[in-house]
C-alpha positions as CSV (number, residue, x, y, z in Angstrom):
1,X,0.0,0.0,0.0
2,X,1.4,3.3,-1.1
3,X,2.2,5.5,1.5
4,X,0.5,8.6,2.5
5,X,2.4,12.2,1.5
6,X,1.5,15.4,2.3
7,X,3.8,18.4,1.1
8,X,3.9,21.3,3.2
9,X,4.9,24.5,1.3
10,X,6.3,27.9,2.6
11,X,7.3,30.7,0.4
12,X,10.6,29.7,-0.5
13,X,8.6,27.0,-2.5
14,X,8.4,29.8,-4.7
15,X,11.3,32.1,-4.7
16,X,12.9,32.8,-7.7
17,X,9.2,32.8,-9.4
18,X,7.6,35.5,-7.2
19,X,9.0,37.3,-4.3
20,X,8.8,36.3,-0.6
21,X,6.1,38.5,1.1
22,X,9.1,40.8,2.4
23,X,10.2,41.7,-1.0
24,X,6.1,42.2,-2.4
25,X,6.5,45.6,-2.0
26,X,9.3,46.7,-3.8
27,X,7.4,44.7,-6.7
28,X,4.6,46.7,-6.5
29,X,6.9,50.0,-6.6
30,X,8.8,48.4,-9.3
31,X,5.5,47.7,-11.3
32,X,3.8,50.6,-10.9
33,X,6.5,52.3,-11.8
34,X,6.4,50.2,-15.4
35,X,2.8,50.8,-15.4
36,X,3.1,54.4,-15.5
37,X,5.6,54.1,-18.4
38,X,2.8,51.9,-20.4
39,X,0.2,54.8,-19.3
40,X,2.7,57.5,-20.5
41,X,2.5,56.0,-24.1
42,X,-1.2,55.0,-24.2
43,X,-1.9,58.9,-23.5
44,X,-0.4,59.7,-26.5
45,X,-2.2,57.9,-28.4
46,X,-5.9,59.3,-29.5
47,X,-7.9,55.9,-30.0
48,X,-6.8,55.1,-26.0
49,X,-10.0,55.6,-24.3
50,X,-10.5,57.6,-20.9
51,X,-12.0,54.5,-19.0
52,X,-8.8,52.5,-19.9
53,X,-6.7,55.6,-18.7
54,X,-9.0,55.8,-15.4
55,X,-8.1,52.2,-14.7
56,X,-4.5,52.1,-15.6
57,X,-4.6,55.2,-13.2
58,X,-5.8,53.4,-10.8
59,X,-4.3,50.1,-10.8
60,X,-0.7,52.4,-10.2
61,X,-3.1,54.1,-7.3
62,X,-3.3,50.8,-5.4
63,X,-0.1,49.7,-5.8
64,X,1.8,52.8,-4.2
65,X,-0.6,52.9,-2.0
66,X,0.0,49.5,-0.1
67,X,3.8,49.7,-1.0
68,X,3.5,53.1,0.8
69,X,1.9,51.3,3.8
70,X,3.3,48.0,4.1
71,X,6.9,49.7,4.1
72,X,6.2,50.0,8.1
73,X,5.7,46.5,8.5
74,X,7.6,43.4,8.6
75,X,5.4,42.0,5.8
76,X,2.2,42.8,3.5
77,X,0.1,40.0,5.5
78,X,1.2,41.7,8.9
79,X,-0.6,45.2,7.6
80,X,-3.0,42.7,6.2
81,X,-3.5,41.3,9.7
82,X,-3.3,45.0,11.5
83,X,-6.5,46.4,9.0
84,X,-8.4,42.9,10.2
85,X,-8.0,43.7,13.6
86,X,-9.1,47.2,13.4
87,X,-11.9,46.2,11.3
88,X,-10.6,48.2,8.5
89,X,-12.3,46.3,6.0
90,X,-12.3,48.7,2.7
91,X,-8.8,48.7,3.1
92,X,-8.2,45.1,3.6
93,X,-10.0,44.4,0.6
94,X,-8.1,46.9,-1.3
95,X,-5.1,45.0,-0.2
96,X,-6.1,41.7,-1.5
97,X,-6.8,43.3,-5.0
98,X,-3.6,44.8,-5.6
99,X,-1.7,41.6,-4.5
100,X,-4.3,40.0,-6.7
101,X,-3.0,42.1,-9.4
102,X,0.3,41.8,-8.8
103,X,0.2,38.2,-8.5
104,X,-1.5,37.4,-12.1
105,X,1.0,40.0,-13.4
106,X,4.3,38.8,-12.2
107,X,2.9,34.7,-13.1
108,X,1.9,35.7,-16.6
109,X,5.0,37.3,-16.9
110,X,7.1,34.4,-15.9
111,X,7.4,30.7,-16.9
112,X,5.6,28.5,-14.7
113,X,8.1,27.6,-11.5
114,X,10.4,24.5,-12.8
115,X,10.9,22.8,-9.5
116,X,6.8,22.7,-8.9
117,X,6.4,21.0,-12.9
118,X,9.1,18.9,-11.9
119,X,7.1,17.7,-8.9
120,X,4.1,17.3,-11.0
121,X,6.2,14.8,-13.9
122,X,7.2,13.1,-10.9
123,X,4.5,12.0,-9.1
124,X,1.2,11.7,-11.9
125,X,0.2,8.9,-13.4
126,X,-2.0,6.7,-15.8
127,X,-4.9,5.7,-14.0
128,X,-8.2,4.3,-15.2
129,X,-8.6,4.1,-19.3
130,X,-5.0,5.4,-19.2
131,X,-6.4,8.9,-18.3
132,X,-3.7,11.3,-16.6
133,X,-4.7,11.3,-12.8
134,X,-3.1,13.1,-9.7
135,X,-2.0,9.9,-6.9
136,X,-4.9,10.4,-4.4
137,X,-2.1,9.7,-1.5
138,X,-0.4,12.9,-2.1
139,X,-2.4,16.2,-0.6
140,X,-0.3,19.7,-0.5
141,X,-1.2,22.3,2.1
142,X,0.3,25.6,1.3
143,X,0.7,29.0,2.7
144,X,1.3,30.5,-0.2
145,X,-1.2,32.5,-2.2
146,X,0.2,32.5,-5.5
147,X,-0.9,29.5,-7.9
148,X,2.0,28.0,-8.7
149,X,1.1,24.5,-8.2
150,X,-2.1,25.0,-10.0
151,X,-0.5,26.7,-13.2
152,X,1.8,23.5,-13.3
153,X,-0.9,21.3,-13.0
154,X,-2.8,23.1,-16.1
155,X,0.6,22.1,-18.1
156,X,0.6,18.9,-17.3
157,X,-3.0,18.0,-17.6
158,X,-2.7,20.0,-20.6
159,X,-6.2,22.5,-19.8
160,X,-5.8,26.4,-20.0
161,X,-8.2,27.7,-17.4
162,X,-8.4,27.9,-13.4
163,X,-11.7,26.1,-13.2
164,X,-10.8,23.0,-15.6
165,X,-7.8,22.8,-13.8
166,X,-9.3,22.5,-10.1
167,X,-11.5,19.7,-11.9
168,X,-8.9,17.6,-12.8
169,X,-6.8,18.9,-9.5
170,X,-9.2,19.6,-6.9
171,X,-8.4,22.3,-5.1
172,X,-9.8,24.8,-2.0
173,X,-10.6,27.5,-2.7
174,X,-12.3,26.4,-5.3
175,X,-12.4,29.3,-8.2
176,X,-16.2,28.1,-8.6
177,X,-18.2,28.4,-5.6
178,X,-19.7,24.9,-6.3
179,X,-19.5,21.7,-4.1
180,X,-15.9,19.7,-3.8
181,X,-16.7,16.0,-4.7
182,X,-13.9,14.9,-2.8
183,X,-10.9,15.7,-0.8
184,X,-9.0,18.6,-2.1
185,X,-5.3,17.3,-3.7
186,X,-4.6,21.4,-2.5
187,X,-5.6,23.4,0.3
188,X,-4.3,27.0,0.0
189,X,-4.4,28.1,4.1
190,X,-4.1,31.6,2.7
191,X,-6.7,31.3,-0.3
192,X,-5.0,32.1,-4.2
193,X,-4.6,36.0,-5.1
194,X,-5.5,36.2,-8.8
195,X,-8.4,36.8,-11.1
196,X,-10.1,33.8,-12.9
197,X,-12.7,33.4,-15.7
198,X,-15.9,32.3,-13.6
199,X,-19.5,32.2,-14.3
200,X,-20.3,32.1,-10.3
201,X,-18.5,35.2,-9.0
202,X,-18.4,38.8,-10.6
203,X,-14.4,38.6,-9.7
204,X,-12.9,40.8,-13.1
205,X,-13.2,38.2,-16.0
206,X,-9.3,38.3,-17.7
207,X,-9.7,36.1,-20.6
208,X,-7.0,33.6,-21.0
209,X,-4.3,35.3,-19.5
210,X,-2.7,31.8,-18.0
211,X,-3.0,30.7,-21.3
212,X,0.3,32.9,-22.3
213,X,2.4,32.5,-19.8
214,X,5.9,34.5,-20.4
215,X,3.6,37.7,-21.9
216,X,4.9,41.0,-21.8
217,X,3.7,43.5,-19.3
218,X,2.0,45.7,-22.0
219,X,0.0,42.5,-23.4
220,X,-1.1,41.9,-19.6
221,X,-1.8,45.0,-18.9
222,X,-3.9,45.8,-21.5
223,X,-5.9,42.3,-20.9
224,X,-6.4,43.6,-17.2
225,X,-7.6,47.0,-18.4
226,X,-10.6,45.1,-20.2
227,X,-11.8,44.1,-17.1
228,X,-10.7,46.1,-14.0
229,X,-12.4,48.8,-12.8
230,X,-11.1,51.9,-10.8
231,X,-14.6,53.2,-9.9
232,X,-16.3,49.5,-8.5
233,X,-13.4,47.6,-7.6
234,X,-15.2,47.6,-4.1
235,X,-18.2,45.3,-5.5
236,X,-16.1,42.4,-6.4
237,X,-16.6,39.0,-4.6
238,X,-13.3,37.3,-4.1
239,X,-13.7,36.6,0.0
240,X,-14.0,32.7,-1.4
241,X,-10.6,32.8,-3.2
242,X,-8.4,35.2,-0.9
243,X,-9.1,34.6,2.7
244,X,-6.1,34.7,5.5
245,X,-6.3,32.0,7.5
246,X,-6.9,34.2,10.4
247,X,-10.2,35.5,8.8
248,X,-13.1,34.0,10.6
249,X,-15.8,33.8,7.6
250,X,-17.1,30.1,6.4
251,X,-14.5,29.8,3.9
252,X,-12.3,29.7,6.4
253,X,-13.8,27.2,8.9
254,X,-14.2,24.5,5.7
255,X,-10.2,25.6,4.5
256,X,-9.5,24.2,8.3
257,X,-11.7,21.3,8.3
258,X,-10.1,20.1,4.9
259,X,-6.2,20.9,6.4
260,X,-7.0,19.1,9.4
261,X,-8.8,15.6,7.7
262,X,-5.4,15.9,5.3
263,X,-3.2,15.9,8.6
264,X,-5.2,13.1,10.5
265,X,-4.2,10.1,7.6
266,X,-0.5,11.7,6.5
267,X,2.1,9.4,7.5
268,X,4.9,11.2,5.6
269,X,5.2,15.3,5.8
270,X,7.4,17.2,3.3
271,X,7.6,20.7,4.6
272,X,9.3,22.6,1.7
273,X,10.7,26.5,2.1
274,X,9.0,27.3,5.1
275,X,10.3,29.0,8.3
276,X,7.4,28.2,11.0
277,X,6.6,31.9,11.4
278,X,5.4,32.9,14.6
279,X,2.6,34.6,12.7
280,X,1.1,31.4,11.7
281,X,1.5,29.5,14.9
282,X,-2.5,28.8,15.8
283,X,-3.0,27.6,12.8
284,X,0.3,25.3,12.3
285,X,-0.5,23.9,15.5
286,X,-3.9,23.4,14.7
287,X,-2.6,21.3,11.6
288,X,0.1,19.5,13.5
289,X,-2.3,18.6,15.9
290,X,-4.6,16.8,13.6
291,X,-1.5,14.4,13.2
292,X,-1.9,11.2,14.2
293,X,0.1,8.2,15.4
294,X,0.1,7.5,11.3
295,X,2.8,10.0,11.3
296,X,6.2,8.2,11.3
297,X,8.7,10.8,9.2
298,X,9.0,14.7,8.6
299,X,11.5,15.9,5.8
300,X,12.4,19.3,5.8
301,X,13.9,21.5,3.3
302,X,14.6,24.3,3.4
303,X,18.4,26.7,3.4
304,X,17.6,27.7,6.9
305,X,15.5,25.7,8.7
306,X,13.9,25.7,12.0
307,X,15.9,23.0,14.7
308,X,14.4,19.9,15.3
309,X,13.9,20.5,18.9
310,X,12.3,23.7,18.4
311,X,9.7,22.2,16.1
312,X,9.1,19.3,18.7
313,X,8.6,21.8,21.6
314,X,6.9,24.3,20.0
315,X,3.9,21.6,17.8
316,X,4.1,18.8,20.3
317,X,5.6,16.2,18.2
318,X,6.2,12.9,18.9
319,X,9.5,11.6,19.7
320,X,9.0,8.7,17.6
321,X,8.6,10.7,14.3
322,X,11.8,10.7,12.4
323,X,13.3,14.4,11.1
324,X,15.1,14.4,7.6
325,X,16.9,17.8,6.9
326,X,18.0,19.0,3.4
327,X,19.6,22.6,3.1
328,X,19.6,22.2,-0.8
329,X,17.4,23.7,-3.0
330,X,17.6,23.1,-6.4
331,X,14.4,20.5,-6.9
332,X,11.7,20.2,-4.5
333,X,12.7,17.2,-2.0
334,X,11.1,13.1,-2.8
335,X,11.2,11.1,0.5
336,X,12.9,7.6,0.1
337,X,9.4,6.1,0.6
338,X,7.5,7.8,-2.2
339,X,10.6,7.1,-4.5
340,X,10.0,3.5,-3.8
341,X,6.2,4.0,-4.7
């Protein structure tokens, strides 16, 4: 009987992709500041319309505007947790759409992450009538809100948008605010920053953008401008797809409910670029406390990691469980035991 793997992924999953959340907001200066060269042309040009101006205005609005805020914080989701708290919620919501932004920009602009295909090539297979099927032993939890792992799935499974994808791969958040038939392959703890093509929210509809990945900014941009909008961005329903984990709305108790049944039948955890952020810590130990005495090994990789005896104090983990540390980098990490699979 195969063995059952959960991968646990941090933001150094990412890196080199998309920043870490400490570097998102010299991004957003950086992009803004490429935005307002794009708008500098487009105003030169008579056929450019004034909504399209309006919004490009706009979209370079938001973006200095939380770069300009999260500067005085150790991260955007610590300002994301302070306007929570305060019960800021215009703000907060404005947040989430300018990462949301910045996220479909910088993964349209970029070649899907090689080390998250590779883990993809590595572990599908042929199942019934030789159709191409994700192993239903392997579940991923990750912090991250980019979609990464989803965008390599769509080249595998060979589909071009975010809902066909999270039918072939299911995920939660689902893109589609439609029952799960089964238990997600992906829970994102954080929810996915991005803007899909959905007939069940009235998130902005960007046509195919994931179907061109490695665009140009202009091309992006100017598939963005058909759909955002500078005077109702405040009306958009995307609460299902981008909710911290901290956040106490419904979408939130389910995400918990599915990270927790994951936990309770994982024998092998792959934890993979992540530091165990103090941030996080209620809901890590939430997770590691859905573990059970299924749990026999937990390999960790990451440049930096957290000590063994620190993670064993701090989520009450069982002597018995065996740590595996790998400080290199280069191709997300295969336990022996799923190698053998």
């Amino acid at each position: 009987m195969n063995k059952k793997v959960t991968y646990l992924l941090g933001a150094g999953a990412s890196r080199g992709v998309l920043p870490i959340v400490n570097d998102i907001g010299s991004n957003l200066t950086g992009t803004a500041q490429m935005i307002e060269d794009i708008l500098a042309e487009k105003k030169k040009n008579p056929v450019t319309s004034s909504d399209e101006i309006k919004n490009l205005e706009g979209i370079i609005k938001d973006f200095r505007w939380l770069a300009s805020n999260e500067v005085h914080y150790d991260s955007v989701d610590t300002l994301a947790r302070q306007l929570h708290l305060q019960g800021k919620i215009h703000d907060l919501k404005r947040l989430k759409y300018a990462i949301s932004l910045l996220f479909t920009i910088l993964q349209c602009q970029n070649e899907v992450s090689r080390r998250h295909n590779t883990l993809f090539i590595s572990i599908l297979r042929h199942g019934l009538n030789n159709i191409l099927e994700f192993p239903e032993e392997i579940k991923i939890l990750t912090w991250n809100y980019d979609a990464q792992v989803e965008l390599a799935a769509m080249s595998n499974f060979e589909v071009s948008t975010f809902p066909e994808i999270q039918r072939h791969f299911a995920g939660y958040p689902r893109v589609e605010v439609s029952p799960i038939r089964k238990s997600p392959d992906i829970v994102h703890l954080n929810g996915i920053a991005g803007f899909y093509e959905t007939d069940y929210n009235k998130a902005p509809k960007i046509n195919d953008l994931f179907r061109n990945l490695n665009s140009n900014l202009k091309q992006i941009i100017e598939s963005i401008c058909f759909s955002y909008d500078a005077n109702n961005w405040d009306t958009i329903l995307m609460d299902h797809i981008f909710s911290f984990s901290w956040e106490t709305k419904r979408y939130d108790k389910r995400m918990m409910e599915y990270a927790n049944a994951i936990a309770s039948e994982t024998e092998i955890l792959v934890v993979i670029g992540y530091s165990f952020p103090t941030f996080n810590i209620d809901t890590d130990r939430k997770i590691f406390g859905a573990f059970t005495d299924k749990l026999t090994d937990i390999y960790y990789q990451d440049p930096n990691p957290k000590t063994e005896e620190y993670l064993r104090r701090t989520y009450s983990i069982n002597n018995r469980v065996n740590f595996h540390f790998e400080q290199t980098t280069g191709s997300f990490l295969t336990p022996t035991q799923l190698a053998a699979n």
